[in-house]
N, C-alpha and C positions, 0 to 999 in steps of 0.2 A: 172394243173388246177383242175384237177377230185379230185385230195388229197383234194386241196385248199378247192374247194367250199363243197365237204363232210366232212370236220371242222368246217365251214364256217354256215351250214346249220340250225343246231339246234337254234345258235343266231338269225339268219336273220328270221329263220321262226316266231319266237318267238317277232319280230319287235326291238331286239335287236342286235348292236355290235357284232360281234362274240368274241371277245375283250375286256381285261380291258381297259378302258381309261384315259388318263394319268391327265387328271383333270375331276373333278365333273362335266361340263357341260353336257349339251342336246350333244346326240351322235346321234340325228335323223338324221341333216343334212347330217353327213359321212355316216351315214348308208343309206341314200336316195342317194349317188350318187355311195356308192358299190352297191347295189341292182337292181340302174339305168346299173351299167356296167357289172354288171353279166348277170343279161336277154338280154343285148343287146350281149355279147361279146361272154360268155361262151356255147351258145348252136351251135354256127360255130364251134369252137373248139372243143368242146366234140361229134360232131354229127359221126367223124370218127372213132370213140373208139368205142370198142365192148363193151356192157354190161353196157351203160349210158343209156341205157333208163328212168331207174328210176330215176336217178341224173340227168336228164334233167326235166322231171316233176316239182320236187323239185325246180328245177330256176325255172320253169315259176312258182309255188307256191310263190315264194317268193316275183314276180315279182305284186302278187296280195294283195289285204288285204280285210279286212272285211266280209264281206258273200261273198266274190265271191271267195276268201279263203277256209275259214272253208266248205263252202256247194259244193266242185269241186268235184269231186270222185277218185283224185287221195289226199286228204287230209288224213294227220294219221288215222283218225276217222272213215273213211270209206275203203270199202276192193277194194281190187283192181282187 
């Protein structure tokens, strides 16, 4: 899951697919119900592993969008 979702992260943060996809359409919808299943799934899972803290952050980032995104203080942009 930790592999998964730290490949996974750049796309998603990014409001994109982590993925090509296999036709031209909107890729929102998939990407709205993996987004929906990673904040909901992956912070149980990853909460027993040493050293996810910061790839927990990262889901709940993902899990946000717009200013409540970019302005968190766990966002690239700001230090941690």
């Amino acid at each position: 899951m930790a592999e998964a979702v730290t490949a996974w992260e750049y796309g998603l943060l990014g409001d994109q697919l982590p993925w090509d996809a296999w036709d031209d359409g909107d890729g929102s919808g998939l990407r709205g119900e993996l987004t929906t299943w990673l904040v909901r799934h992956a912070p149980t899972r990853l909460n027993t592993r040493e050293g996810c803290e910061t790839l927990l952050h990262r889901i709940r980032l993902i899990g946000l969008s717009g200013p409540a995104r970019w302005e968190d203080p766990h966002w690239a942009g700001h230090r941690y």
